[in-house]
VMD Tcl script that builds the backbone (N, CA, C; Angstrom):
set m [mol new atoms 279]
animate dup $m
set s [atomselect $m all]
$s set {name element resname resid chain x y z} {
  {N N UNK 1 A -46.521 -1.539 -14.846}
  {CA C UNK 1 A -47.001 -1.606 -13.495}
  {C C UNK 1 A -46.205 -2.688 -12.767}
  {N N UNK 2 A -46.158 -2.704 -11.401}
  {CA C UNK 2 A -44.992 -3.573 -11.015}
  {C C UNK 2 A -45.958 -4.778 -10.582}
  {N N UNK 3 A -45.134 -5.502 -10.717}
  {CA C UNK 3 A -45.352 -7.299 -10.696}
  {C C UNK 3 A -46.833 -7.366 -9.598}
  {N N UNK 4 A -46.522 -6.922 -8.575}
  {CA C UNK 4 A -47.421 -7.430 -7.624}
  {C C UNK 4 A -48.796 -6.210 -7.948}
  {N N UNK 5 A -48.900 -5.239 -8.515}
  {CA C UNK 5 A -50.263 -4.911 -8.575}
  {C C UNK 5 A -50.747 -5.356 -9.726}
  {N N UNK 6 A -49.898 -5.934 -10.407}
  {CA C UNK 6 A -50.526 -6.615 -11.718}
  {C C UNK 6 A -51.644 -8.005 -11.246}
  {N N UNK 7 A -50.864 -8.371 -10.823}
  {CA C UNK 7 A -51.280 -9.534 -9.821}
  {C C UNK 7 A -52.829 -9.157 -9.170}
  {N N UNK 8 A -52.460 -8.676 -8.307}
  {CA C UNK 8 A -53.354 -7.585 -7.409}
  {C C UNK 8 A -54.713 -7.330 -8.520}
  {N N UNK 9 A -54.637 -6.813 -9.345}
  {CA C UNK 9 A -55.437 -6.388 -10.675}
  {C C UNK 9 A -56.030 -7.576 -11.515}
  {N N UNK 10 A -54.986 -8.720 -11.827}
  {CA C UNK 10 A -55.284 -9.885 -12.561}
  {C C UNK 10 A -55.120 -9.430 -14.097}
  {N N UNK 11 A -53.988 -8.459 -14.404}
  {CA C UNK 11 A -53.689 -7.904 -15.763}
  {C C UNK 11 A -52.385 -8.577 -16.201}
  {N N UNK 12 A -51.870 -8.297 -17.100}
  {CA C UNK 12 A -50.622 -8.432 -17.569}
  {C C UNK 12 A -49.852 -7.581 -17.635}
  {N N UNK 13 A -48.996 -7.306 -18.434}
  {CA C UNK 13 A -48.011 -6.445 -18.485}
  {C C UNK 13 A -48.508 -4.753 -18.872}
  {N N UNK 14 A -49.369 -4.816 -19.489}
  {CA C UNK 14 A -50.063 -3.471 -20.305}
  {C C UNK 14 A -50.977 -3.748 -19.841}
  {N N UNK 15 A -51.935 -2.354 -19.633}
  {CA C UNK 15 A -53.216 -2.499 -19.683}
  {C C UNK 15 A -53.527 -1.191 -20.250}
  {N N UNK 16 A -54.854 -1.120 -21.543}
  {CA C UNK 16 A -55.242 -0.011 -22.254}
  {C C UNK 16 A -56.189 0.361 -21.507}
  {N N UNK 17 A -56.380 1.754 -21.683}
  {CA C UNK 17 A -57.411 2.543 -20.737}
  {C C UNK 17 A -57.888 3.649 -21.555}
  {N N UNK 18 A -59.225 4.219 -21.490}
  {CA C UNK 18 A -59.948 5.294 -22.054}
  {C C UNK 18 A -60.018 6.457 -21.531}
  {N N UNK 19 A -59.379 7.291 -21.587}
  {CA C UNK 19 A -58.922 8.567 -21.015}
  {C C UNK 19 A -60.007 9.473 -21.782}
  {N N UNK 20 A -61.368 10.085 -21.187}
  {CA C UNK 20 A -62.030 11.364 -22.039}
  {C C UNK 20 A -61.695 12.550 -21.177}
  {N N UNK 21 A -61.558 13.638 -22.359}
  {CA C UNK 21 A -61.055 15.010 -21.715}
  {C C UNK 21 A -59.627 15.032 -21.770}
  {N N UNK 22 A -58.959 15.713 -21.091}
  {CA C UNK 22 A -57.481 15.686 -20.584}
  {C C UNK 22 A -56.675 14.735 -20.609}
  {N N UNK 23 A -55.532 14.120 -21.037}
  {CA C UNK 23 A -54.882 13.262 -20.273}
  {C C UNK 23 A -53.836 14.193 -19.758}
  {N N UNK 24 A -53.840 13.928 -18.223}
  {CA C UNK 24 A -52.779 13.998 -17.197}
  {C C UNK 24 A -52.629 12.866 -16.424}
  {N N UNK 25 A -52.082 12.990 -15.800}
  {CA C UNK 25 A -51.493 11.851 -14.806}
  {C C UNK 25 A -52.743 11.466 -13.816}
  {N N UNK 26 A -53.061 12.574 -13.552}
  {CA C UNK 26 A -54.416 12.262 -12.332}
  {C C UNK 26 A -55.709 11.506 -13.628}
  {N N UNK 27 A -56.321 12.037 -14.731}
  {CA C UNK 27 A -57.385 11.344 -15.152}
  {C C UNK 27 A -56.918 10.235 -15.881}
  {N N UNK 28 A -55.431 9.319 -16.242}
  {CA C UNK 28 A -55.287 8.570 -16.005}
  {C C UNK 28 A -55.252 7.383 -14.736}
  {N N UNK 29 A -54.830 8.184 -14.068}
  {CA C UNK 29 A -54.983 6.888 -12.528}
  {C C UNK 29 A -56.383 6.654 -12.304}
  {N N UNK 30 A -57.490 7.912 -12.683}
  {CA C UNK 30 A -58.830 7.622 -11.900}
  {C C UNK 30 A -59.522 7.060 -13.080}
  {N N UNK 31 A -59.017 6.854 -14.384}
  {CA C UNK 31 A -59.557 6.225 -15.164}
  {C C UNK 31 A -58.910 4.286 -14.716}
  {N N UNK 32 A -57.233 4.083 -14.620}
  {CA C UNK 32 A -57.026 3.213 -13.695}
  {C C UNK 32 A -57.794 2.220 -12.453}
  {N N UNK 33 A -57.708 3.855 -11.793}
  {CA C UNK 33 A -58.402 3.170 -10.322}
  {C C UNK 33 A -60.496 3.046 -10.980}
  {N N UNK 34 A -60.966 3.513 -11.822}
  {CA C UNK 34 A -62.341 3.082 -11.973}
  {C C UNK 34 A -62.460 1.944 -12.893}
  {N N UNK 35 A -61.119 1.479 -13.600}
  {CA C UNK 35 A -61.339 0.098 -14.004}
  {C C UNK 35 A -61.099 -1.326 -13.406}
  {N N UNK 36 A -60.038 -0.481 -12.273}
  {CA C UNK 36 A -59.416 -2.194 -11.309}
  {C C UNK 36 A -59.510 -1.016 -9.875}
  {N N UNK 37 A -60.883 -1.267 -9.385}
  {CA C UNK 37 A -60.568 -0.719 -8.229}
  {C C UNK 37 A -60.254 -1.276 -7.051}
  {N N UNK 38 A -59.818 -2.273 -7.358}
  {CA C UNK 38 A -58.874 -3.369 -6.772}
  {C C UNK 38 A -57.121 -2.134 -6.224}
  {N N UNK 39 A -57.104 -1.170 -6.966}
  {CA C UNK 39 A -55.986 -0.526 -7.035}
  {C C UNK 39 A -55.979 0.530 -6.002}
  {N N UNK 40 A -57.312 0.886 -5.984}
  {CA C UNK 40 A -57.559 2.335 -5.150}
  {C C UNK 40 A -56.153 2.022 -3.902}
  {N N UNK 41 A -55.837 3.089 -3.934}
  {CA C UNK 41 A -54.578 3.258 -2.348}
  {C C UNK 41 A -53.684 2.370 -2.394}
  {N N UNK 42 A -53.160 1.725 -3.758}
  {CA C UNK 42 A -51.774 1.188 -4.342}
  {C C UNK 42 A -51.070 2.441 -4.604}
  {N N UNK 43 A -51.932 2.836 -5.903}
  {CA C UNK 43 A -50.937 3.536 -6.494}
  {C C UNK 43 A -50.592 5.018 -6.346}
  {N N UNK 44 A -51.344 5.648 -5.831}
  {CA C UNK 44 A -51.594 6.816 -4.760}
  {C C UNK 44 A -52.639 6.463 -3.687}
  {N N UNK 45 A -52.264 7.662 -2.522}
  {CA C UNK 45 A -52.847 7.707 -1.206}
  {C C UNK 45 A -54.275 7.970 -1.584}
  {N N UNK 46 A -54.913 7.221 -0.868}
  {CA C UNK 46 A -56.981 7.318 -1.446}
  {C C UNK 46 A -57.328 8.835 -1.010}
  {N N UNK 47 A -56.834 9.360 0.315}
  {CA C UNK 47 A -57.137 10.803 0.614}
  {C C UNK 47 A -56.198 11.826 0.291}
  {N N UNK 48 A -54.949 11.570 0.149}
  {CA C UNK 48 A -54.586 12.967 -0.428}
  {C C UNK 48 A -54.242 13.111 -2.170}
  {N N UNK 49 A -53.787 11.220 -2.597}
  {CA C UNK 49 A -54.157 11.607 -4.243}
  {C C UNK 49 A -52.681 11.702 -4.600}
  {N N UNK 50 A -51.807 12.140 -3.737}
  {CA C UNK 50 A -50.403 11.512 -3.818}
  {C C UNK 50 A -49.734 9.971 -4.034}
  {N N UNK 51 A -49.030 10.368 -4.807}
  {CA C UNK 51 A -48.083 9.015 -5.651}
  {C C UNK 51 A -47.521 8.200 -4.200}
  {N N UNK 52 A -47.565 6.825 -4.423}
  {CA C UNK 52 A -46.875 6.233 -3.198}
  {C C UNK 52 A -45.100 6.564 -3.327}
  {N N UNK 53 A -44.928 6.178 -2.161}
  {CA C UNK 53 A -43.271 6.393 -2.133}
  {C C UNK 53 A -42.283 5.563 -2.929}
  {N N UNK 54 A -42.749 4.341 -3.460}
  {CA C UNK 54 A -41.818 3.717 -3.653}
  {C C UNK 54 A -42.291 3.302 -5.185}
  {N N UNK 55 A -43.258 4.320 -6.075}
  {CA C UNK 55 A -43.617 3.990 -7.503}
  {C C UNK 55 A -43.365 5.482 -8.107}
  {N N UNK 56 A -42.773 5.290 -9.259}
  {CA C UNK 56 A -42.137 5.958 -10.423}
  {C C UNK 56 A -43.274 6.291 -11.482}
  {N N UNK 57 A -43.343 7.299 -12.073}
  {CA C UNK 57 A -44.156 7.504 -13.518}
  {C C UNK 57 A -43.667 8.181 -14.549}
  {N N UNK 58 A -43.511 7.091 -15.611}
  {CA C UNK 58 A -42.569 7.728 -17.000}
  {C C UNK 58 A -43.517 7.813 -17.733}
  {N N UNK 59 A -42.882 8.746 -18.585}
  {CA C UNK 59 A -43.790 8.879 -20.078}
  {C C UNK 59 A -42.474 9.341 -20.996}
  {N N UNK 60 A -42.499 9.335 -22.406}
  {CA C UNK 60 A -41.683 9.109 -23.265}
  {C C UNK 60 A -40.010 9.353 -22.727}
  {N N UNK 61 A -39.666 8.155 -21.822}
  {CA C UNK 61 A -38.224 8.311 -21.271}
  {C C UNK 61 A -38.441 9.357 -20.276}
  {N N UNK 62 A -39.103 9.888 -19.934}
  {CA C UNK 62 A -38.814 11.661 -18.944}
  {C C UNK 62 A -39.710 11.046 -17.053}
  {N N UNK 63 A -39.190 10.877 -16.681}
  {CA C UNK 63 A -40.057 11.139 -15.093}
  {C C UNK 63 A -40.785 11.900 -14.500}
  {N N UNK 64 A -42.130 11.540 -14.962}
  {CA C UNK 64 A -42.864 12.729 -14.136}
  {C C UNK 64 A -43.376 12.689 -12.861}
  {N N UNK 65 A -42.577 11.557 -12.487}
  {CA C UNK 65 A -43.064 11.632 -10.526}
  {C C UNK 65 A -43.375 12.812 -10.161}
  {N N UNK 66 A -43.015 14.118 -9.617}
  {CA C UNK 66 A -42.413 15.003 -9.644}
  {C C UNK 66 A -43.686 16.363 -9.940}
  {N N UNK 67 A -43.770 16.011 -11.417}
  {CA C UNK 67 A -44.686 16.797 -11.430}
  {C C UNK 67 A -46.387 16.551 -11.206}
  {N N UNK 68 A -47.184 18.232 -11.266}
  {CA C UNK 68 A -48.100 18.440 -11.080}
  {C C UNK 68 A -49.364 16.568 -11.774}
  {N N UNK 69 A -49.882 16.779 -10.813}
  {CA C UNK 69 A -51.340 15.325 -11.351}
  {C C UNK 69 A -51.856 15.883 -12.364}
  {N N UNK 70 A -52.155 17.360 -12.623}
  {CA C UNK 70 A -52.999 17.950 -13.406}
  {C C UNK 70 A -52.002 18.840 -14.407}
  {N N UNK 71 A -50.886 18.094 -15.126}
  {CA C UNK 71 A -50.349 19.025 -16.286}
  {C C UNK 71 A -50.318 17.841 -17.240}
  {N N UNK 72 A -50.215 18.364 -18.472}
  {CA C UNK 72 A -50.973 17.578 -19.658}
  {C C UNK 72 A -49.840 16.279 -19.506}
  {N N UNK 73 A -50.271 15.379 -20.629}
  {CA C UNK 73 A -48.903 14.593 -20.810}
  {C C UNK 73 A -48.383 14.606 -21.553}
  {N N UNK 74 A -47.628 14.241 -22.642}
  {CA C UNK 74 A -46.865 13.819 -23.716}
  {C C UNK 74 A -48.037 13.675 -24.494}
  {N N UNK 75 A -48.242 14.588 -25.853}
  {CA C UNK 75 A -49.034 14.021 -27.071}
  {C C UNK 75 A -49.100 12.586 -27.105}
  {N N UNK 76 A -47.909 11.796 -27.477}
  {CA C UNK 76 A -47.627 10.541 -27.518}
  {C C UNK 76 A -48.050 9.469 -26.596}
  {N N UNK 77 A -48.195 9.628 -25.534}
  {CA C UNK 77 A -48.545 9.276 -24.853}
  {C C UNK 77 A -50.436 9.288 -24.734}
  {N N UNK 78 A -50.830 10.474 -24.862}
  {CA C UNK 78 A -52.420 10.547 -25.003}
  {C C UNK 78 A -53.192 10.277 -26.414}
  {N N UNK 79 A -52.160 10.172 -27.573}
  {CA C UNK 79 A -52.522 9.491 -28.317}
  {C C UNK 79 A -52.407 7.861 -28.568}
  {N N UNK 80 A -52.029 7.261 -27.667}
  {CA C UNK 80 A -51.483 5.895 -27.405}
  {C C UNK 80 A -50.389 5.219 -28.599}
  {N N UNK 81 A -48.877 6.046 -28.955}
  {CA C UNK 81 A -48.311 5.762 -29.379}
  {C C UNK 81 A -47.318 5.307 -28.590}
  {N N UNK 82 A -47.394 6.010 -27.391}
  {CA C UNK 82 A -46.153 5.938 -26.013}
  {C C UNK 82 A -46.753 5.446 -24.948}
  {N N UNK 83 A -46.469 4.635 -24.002}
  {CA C UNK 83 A -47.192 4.506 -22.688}
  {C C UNK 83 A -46.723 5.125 -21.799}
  {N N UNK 84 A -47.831 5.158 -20.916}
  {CA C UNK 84 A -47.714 5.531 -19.463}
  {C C UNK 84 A -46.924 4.798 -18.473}
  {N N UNK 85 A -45.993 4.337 -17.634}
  {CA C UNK 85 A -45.289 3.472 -17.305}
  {C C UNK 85 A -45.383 3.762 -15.632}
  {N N UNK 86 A -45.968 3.135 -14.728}
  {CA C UNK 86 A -45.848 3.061 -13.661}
  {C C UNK 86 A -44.862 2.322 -12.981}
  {N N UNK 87 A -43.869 2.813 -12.492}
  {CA C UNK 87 A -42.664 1.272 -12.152}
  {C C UNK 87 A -42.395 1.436 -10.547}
  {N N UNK 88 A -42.153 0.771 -10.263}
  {CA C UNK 88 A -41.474 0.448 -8.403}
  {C C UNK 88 A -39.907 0.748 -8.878}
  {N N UNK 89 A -39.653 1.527 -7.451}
  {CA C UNK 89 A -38.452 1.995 -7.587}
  {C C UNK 89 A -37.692 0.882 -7.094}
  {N N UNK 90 A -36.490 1.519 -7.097}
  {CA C UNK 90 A -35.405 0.306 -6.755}
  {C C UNK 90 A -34.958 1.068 -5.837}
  {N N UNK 91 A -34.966 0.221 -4.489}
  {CA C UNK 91 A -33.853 0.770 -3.376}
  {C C UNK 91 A -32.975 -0.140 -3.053}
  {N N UNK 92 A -31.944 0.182 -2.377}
  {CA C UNK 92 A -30.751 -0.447 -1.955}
  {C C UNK 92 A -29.459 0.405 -2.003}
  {N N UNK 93 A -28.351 -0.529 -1.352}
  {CA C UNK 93 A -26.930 0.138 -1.959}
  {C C UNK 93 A -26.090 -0.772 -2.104}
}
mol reanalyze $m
mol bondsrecalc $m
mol representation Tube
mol addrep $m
C-alpha cells in the first residue's frame, strides 16, 4: 500500500485481512475498507467502486488493474502464500 495510506490507516507495510467466500479484488478491498475505514474513497471511488487513477493492483507479478472486481484471484494469493499488492503508480518523464 503506498506510504501515505499506510499512514492514513496507522499500518505498516503489510496488513493481513480475512477474506470469507470469494477472494476477488472487490471482497478484498471491502474486507480492507471494513477494517480501516479510514480508507473508504482512497482506494476506489465510494460510489462507483472503481480503482483510483493513480493506484496499481498486483498479484503474483501479473497486474490486475484492468481486470473485472469480481474475477477470482490467484490461488496463491487467497491462500496467503502471495500478496495482494496495492502500489501508486509512477508518473513522470
Amino acid at each position: 500500500m503506498p506510504a501515505n495510506l499506510r499512514t492514513l490507516a496507522g499500518v505498516g507495510r503489510e496488513v493481513e485481512l480475512r477474506v470469507d467466500g470469494n477472494v476477488t479484488q472487490r471482497s478484498v478491498l471491502d474486507a480492507l475498507e471494513a477494517e480501516y475505514p479510514m480508507l473508504r474513497g482512497t482506494v476506489r471511488d465510494s460510489v462507483t467502486k472503481k480503482r483510483r487513477p493513480l493506484l496499481r493492483f498486483y498479484a503474483c507479478e501479473e497486474d490486475h488493474s484492468e481486470d473485472s472486481l469480481d474475477d477470482p484471484l490467484p490461488a496463491e494469493v487467497a491462500s496467503g502464500r502471495e500478496p495482494y499488492l496495492i502500489v501508486g503508480a509512477i508518473a513522470g518523464g
